[in-house]
C-alpha positions as CSV (number, residue, x, y, z in Angstrom):
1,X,62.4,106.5,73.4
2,X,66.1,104.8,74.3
3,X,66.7,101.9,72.4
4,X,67.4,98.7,73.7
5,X,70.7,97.3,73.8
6,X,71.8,94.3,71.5
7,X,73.3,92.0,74.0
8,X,76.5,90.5,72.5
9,X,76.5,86.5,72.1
10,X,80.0,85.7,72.9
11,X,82.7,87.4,75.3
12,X,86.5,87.8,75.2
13,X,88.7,86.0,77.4
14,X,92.2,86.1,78.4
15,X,93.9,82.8,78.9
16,X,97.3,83.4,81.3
17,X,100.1,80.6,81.0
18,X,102.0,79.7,84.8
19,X,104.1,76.9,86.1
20,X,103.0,75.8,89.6
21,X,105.9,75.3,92.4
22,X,106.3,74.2,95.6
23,X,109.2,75.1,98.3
24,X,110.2,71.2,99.5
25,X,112.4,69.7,96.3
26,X,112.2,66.1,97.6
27,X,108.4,66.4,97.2
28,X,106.4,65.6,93.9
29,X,104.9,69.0,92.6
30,X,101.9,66.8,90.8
31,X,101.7,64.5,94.0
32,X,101.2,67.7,96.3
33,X,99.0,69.0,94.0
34,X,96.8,66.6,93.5
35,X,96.6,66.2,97.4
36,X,95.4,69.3,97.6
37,X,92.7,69.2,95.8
38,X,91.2,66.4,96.5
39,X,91.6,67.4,100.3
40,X,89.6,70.4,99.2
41,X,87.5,68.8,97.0
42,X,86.1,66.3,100.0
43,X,85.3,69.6,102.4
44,X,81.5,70.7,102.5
45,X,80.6,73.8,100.4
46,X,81.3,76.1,103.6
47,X,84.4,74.9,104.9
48,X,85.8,75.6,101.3
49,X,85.3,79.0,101.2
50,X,88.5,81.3,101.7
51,X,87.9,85.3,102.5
52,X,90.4,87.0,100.0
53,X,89.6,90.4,102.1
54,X,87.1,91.5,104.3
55,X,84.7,92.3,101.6
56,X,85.4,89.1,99.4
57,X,85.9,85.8,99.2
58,X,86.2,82.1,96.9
59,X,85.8,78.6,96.9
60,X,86.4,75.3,94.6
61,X,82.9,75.0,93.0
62,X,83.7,72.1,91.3
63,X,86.9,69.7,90.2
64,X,86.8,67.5,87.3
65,X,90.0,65.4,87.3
66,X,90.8,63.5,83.9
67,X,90.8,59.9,83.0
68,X,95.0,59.2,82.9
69,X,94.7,61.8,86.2
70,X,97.1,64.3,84.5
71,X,94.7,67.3,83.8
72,X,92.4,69.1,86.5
73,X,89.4,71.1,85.2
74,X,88.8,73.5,88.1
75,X,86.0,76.3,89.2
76,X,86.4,78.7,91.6
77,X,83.2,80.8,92.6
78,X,84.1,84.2,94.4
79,X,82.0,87.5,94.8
80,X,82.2,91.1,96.4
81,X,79.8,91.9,98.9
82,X,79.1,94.3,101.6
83,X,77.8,96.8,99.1
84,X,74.3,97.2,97.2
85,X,73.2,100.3,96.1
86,X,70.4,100.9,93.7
87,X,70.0,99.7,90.2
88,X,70.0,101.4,87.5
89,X,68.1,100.7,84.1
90,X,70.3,101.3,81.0
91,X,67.6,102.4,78.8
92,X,65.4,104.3,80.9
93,X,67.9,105.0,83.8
94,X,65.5,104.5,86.2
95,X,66.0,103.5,89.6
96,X,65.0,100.4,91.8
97,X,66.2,99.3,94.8
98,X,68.4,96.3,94.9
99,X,66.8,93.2,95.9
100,X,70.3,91.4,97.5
101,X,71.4,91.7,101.0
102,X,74.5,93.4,102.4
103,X,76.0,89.5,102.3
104,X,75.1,88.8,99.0
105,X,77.5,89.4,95.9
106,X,77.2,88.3,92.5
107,X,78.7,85.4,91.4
108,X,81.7,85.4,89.3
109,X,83.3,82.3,88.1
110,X,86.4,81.7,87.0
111,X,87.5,78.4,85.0
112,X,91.0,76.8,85.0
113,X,92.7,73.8,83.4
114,X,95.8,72.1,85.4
115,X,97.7,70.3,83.2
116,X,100.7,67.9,84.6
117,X,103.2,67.6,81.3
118,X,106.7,67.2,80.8
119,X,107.5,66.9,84.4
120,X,105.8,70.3,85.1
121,X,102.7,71.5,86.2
122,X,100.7,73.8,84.2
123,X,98.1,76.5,84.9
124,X,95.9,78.0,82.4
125,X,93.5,80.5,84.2
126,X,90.7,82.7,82.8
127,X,91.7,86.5,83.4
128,X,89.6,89.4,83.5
129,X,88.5,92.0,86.2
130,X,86.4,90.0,88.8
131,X,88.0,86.4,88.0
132,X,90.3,85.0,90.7
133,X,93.9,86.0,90.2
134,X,96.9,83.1,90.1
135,X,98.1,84.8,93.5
136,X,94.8,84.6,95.2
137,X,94.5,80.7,94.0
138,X,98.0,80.2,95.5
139,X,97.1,81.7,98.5
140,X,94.1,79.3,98.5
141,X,96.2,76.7,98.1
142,X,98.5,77.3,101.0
143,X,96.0,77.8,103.2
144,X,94.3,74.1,103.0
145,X,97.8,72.5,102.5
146,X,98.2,73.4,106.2
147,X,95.0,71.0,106.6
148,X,96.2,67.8,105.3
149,X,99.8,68.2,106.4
150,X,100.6,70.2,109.7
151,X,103.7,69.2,110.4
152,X,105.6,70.0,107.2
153,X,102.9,72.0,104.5
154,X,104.4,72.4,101.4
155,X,104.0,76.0,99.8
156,X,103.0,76.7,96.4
157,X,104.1,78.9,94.4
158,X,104.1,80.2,90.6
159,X,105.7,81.7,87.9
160,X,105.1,83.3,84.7
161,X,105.5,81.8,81.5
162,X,107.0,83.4,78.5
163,X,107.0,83.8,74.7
164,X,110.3,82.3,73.5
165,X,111.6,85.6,72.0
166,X,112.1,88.0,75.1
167,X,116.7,86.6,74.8
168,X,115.8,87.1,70.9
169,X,114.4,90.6,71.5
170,X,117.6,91.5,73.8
171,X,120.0,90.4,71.9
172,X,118.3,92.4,69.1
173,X,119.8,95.4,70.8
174,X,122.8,97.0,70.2
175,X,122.8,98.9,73.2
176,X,121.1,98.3,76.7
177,X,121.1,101.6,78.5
178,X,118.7,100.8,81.1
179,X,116.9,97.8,82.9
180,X,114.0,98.8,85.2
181,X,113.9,95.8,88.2
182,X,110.6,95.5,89.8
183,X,111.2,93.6,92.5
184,X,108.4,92.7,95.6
185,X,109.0,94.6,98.8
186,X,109.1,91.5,100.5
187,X,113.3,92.1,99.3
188,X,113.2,95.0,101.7
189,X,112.5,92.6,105.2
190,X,115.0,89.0,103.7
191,X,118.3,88.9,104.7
192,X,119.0,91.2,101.9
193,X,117.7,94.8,103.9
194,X,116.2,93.6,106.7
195,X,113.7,95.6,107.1
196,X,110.5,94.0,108.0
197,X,109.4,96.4,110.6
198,X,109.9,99.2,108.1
199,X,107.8,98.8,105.0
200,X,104.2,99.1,105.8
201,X,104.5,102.3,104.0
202,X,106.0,101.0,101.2
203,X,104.2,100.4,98.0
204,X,104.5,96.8,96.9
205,X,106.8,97.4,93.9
206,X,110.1,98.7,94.2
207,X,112.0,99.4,90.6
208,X,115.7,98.9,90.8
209,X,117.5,101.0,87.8
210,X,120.3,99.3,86.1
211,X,122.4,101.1,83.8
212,X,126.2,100.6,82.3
213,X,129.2,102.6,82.5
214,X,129.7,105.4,79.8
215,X,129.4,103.8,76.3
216,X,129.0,99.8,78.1
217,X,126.2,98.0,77.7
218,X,124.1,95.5,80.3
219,X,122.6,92.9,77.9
220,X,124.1,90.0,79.9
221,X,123.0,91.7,83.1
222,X,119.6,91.5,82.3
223,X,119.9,88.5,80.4
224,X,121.2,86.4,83.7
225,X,118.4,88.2,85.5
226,X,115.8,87.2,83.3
227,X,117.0,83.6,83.3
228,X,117.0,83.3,87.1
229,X,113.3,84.7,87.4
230,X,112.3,81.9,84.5
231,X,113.4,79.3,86.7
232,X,111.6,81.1,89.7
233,X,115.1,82.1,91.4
234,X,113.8,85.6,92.9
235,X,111.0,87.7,93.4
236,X,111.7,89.7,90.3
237,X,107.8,91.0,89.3
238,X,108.6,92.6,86.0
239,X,111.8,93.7,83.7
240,X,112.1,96.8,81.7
241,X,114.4,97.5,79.3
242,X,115.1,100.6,77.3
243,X,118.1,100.6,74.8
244,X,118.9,101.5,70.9
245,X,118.9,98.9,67.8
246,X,121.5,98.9,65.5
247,X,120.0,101.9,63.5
248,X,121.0,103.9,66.7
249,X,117.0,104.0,66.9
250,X,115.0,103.6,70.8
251,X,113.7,100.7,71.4
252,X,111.4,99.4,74.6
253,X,109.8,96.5,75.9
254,X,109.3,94.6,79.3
255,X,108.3,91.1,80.3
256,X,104.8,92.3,80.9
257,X,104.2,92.4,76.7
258,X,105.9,88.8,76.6
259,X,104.1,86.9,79.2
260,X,102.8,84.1,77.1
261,X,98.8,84.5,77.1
262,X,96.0,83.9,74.6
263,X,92.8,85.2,73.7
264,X,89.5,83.0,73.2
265,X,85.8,84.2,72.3
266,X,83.7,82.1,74.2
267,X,80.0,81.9,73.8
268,X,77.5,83.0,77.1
269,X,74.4,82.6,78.7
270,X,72.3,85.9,77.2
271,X,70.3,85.9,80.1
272,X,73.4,86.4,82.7
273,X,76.0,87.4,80.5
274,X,78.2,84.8,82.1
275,X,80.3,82.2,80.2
276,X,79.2,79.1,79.2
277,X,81.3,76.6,81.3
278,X,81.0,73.5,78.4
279,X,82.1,76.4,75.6
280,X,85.2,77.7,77.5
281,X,86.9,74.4,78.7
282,X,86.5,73.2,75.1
283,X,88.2,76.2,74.2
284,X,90.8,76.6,76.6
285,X,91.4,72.8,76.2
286,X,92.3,73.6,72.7
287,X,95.2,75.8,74.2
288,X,96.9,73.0,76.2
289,X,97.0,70.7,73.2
290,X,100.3,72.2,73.1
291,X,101.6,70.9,76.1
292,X,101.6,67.5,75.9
């Protein structure tokens, strides 16, 4: 006889760390921002939904805006559908058909925490597979910021934050002898190329390879690249970098291991398996603290 499965009482999560831009610089990133969302936040339930592709879609479940107005507890419900094959019973694999409809998905919720400090705005999003990603909220975002302003919608956009040590761990290096560039292949149809007819075969990433003249080194190279994609300059996606310490020894890293994130165990409803919404803000307000 199988034995059943002891359901675990709490779950991982992965707590991602972005600053939120937008393309006009005489605007007020927190004023449009805030626009937004309460433009969003007055739609009824259907007009909020967004279709992310032709078998998905989200919407702003809820908003919960704090007293000083600075901090923006957010939900955003999406779900898959399109697709419902049978069910399977983990301890006696046996098979039932599934009760939802070919429009029904299963709900997955994904919580974030907007937080306006030291003249920037800050996103901390809940990360894992089904959760809504930061590009899929910024596309959310620019599409109903085309409803409250037509004539000049601002555009939002985002960028990664970092651990403080990725100039530390570069200048660590005696050597750089390569730097891997990923870089969107939007690059390929900008003024740079040209080539917007010409890339729907493309994949998305394009890697640019860097390297230095026979016994040279590129540490400032990368260095000014890095800096520029801090401050959101280009549409650099990742950096690579390979090179030797001082021991004459290999050493590589990229941006993607020092993109400031944090882990939280949050407790969940046993019966769904889905986070408990109280539990996870508490938590994940417990991360901000550090922005204030």
């Amino acid at each position: 006889m199988a034995k059943t499965r002891k359901v675990k009482d709490n779950k991982s999560r992965k707590i991602g760390f972005y600053y939120l831009n937008i393309n006009q610089k005489k605007k007020d990133v927190f004023k449009e921002f805030e626009k937004a969302i309460k433009y969003i936040n007055k739609l009824n339930k259907k007009a909020k939904k967004f279709n992310l592709n032709s078998s998905r879609f989200t919407y702003l479940n809820s908003v919960d805006i704090s007293e000083n107005g600075t901090k923006f507890q957010l939900i955003f419900n999406s779900a898959t559908y399109s697709y419902r094959a049978k069910l399977i019973d983990s301890n006696t694999l046996n098979e039932r058909d599934n009760p939802k409809t070919m429009d029904e998905g299963e709900k997955n919720s994904t919580h974030i925490i907007i937080k306006f400090s030291s003249n920037r705005l800050i996103v901390f999003i809940e990360q894992y597979k089904e959760a809504l990603s930061i590009n899929q909220l910024r596309s959310y975002l620019n599409f109903y910021s085309k409803g409250f302003d037509k004539q000049s919608p601002v555009l939002f956009s985002y960028e990664q934050i970092f651990k403080d040590n990725f100039i530390e761990e570069l200048k660590s290096l005696k050597r750089v002898t390569l730097g891997e560039i990923f870089i969107d292949k939007e690059m390929l149809g900008s003024s740079f190329m040209n080539l917007t007819d010409n890339t729907r075969t493309v994949q998305q990433e394009i890697v640019l390879n860097i390297k230095p003249k026979l016994k040279d080194t590129i540490v400032e190279t990368i260095k000014d690249i890095f800096m520029n994609w801090d401050k959101g300059k280009n549409k650099v996606k990742e950096i690579r970098v390979t090179g030797t310490d001082e021991s004459g020894h290999m050493v590589k890293f990229n941006t993607g291991f020092l993109a400031k994130n944090k882990y939280i165990d949050s407790k969940i409803d046993i019966t769904t398996g889905e986070v408990i919404t109280d539990e996870i803000f508490r938590l994940m307000n417990n991360v901000t603290s550090e922005y204030e």
